[in-house]
N, C-alpha and C positions, 0 to 999 in steps of 0.2 A: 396702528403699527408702531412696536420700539422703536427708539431711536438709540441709537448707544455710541458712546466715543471708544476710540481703537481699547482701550483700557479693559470699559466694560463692556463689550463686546467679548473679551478674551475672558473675562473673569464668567461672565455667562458662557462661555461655552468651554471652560476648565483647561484654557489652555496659555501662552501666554501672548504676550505683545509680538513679541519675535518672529512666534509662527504664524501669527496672524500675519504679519507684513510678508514674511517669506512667500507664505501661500498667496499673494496679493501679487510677490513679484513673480511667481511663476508663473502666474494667470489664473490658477485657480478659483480664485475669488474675486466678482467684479469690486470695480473701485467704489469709495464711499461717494453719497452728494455730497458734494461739498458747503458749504455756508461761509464764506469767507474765507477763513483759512484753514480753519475746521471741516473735519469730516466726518461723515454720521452713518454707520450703517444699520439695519434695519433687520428684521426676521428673518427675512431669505439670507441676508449672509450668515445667520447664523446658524441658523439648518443647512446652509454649503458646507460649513465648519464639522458641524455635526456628524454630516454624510461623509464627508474628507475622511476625519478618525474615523471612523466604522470602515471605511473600505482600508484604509491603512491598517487596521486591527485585524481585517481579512488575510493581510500579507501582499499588496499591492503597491507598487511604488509609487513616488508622484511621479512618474510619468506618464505612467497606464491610466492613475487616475484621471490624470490631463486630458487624456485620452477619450476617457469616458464620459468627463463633463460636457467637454466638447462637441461629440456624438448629439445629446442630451439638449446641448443648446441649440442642434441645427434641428431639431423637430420632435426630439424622443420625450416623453415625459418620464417623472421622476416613477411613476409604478412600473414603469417597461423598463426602468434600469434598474433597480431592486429586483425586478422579478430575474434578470440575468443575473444579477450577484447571487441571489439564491438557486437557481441554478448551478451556475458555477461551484457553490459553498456547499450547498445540503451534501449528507454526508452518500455515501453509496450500498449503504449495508442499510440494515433496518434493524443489526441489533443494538442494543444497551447497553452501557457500560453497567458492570459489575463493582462489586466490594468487597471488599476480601478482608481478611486482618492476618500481620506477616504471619503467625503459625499456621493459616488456612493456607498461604502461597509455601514458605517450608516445607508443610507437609508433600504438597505436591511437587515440588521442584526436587527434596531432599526425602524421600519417603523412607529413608533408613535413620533418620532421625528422632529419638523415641516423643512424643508431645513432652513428656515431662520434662525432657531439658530446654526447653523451648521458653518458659516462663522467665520474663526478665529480660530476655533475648535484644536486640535492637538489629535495625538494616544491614549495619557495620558488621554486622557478627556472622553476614554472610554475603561475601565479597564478590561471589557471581550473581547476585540480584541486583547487582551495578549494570551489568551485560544486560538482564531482562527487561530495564530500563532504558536502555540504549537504543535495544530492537523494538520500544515500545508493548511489549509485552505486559509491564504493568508500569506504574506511575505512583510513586511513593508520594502520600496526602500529608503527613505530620502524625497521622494517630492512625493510618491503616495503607492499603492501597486499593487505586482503580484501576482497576482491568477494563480499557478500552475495547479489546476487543475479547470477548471470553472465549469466541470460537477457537481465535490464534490460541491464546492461552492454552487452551485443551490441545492443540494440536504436539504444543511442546512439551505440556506432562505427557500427553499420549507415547511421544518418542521417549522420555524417562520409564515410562512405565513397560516399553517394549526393550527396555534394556542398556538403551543410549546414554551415555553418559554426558551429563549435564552439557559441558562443554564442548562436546559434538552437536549437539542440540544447537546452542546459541551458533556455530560456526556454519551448520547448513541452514538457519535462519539467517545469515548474515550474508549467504553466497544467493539464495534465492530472492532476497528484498534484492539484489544488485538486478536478479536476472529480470524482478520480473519490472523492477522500474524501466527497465529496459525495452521491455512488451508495451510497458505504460507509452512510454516515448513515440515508439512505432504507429504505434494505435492513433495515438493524436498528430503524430504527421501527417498520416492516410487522410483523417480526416480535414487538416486543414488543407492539406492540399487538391482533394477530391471533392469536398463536403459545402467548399469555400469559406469558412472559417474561420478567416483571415484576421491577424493581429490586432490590424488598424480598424476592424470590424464594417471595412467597405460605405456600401450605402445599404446593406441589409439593417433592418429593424429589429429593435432587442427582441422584440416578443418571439419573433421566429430564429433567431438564434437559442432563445432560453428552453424553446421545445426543442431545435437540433440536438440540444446537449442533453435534454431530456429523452429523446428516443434514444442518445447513443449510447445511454448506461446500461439496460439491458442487452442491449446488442454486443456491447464492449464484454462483460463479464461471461455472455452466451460462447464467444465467439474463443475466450480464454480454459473457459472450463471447458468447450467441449474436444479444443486441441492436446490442454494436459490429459487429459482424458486417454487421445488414442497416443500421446507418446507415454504416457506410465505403463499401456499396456503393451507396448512394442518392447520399451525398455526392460520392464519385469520376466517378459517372455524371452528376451537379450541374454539377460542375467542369469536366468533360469539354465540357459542351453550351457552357461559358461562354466555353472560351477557343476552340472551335470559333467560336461568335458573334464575339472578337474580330479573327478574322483574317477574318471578312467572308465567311466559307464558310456561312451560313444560308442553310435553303432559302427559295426561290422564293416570293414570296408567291399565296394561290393565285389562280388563272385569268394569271397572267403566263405569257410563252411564253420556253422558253429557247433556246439554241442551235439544237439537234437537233431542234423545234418546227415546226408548218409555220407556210410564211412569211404575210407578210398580203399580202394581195391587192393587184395592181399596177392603180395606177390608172387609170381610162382616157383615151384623148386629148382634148383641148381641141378643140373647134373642129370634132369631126367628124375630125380628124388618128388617126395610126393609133396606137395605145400603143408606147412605145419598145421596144427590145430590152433582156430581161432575161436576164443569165446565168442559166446553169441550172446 
C-alpha cells in the first residue's frame, strides 16, 4: 500500500492541497496516520478523492456526498453505492445521440433556405439556433452538432414542417419543458413520500433503493404517456367542437325545424277567401 504526503496525494489524484484538506475538514476523507508530525495517506484516500470528483462531476453537492459516504461507512459497500449512482445517473431513453453538420440542422429548422447559400455559413449566421440550444435541442461541437435527443429534434422540425413558424416552435417547447418539469416534481414527491425514498436515505440499503428507482422508470414514463394521451384527445376533440362553433356550423337548437323539416302550416284565407296557392 502507497503512502503519500498531503502534496502527492493531490497530485495523484489531479487535484490540489486545498481540496484535499477541505474535504478532510468536511469529513469527507478520513484523517492521515500520522508519524510524528507528518501525515501519510494511503489508497483508500485516494480512491475517496477519486469517488468524491466522480459524484461531484455527477452534479451532487458535498453535502449529499457526505451523506452518501456516511451511509457507506455504517455498513454499505462501495458496489451498492455505485450501483445507486448509476441508477440515479443512467439516462431514461435508450436513444443515441445523433450528428448532424449545421446545413443538415438549417435545412430542417429553415427548409426555405436554398442548400447553396448555406456554404461558408457559421452558427452566428443563424441566431435562433441560440434558442435550439438553450432547449437543448442540439449542442454546437466546434465543427458540427449533437443532437442529444433526435426524437425531440424531429418533434420540432415536425412542427416546422406542419407550418409553425420557427419561433413558435421554440416558445411551446419552452412552455411545456416548464409543464412537464413540473410532472417530473410531482412524480418524485409521490414517491418519496409514499415509496419512502427519503433524502437522508433512512436505514434502507442502496441495493433496494437502486432497483426502487429502477422499477419507477417505467412506471414513471407509462403513467405520463398514457395521461397525455387521454388529455390530447379530450383537448383535440375541445378544439374541434370550438372552431366547428366558429364557422356557425352548431347544431339546431332544439324543437327548431331545419331545412328538410316539415313545413308550418299555410294559413287560412281572410274573409272566408280561399288559401292561396302553395308550391309543393
Amino acid at each position: 500500500m502507497a503512502d503519500f504526503r498531503i502534496d502527492d496525494l493531490a497530485r495523484a489524484a489531479g487535484t490540489t492541497v486545498r481540496h484535499v484538506r477541505g474535504f478532510q475538514e468536511r469529513g469527507l476523507l478520513p484523517p492521515p496516520r500520522m508519524k510524528g508530525r507528518v501525515g501519510f495517506y494511503d489508497d483508500s484516500h485516494l480512491a475517496r478523492i477519486h469517488l468524491i470528483a466522480r459524484l461531484k462531476d455527477r452534479g451532487y453537492t458535498l453535502a449529499s456526498i457526505g451523506e452518501m459516504l456516511s451511509a457507506w461507512e455504517r455498513g454499505h459497500n462501495l458496489a451498492e453505492l455505485l450501483g445507486l449512482e448509476r441508477a440515479v445517473h443512467d439516462p431514461w431513453s435508450d436513444e443515441e445521440p445523433a450528428r448532424m453538420t449545421l446545413p443538415q440542422v438549417v435545412h430542417r429548422f429553415y427548409p426555405d433556405i436554398p442548400e447553396s447559400e448555406l456554404e461558408g455559413r457559421a452558427p452566428a449566421d443563424f441566431p435562433q439556433l441560440q434558442q435550439a440550444e438553450e432547449l437543448e435541442f442540439i449542442r454546437w461541437t466546434g465543427d458540427g452538432y449533437e443532437v442529444p435527443s433526435p426524437r425531440l429534434f424531429e418533434v420540432g422540425a415536425g412542427l416546422v414542417d406542419a407550418g409553425i413558424e420557427l419561433e413558435a416552435v421554440f416558445e411551446i417547447a419552452g412552455r411545456l419543458r416548464g409543464d412537464v418539469d413540473a410532472i417530473a416534481r410531482q412524480f418524485v414527491r409521490l414517491t418519496v413520500e409514499h415509496a419512502g425514498l427519503d433524502a437522508r436515505l433512512g436505514g434502507r440499503d442502496f441495493r433496494e433503493i437502486a432497483e426502487l428507482i429502477q422499477r419507477l422508470r417505467p412506471i414513471g414514463m407509462q403513467a405520463v404517456q398514457g395521461l397525455l394521451a387521454r388529455s390530447l384527445h379530450a383537448e383535440i376533440q375541445a378544439e374541434f367542437a370550438r372552431q366547428i362553433e366558429s364557422l356557425g356550423l352548431t347544431p339546431p337548437p332544439a324543437g327548431a325545424v331545419d331545412a328538410g323539416g316539415p313545413r308550418p302550416p299555410v294559413a287560412a284565407a281572410q274573409d272566408g277567401g280561399t288559401a292561396p296557392d302553395v308550391p309543393v
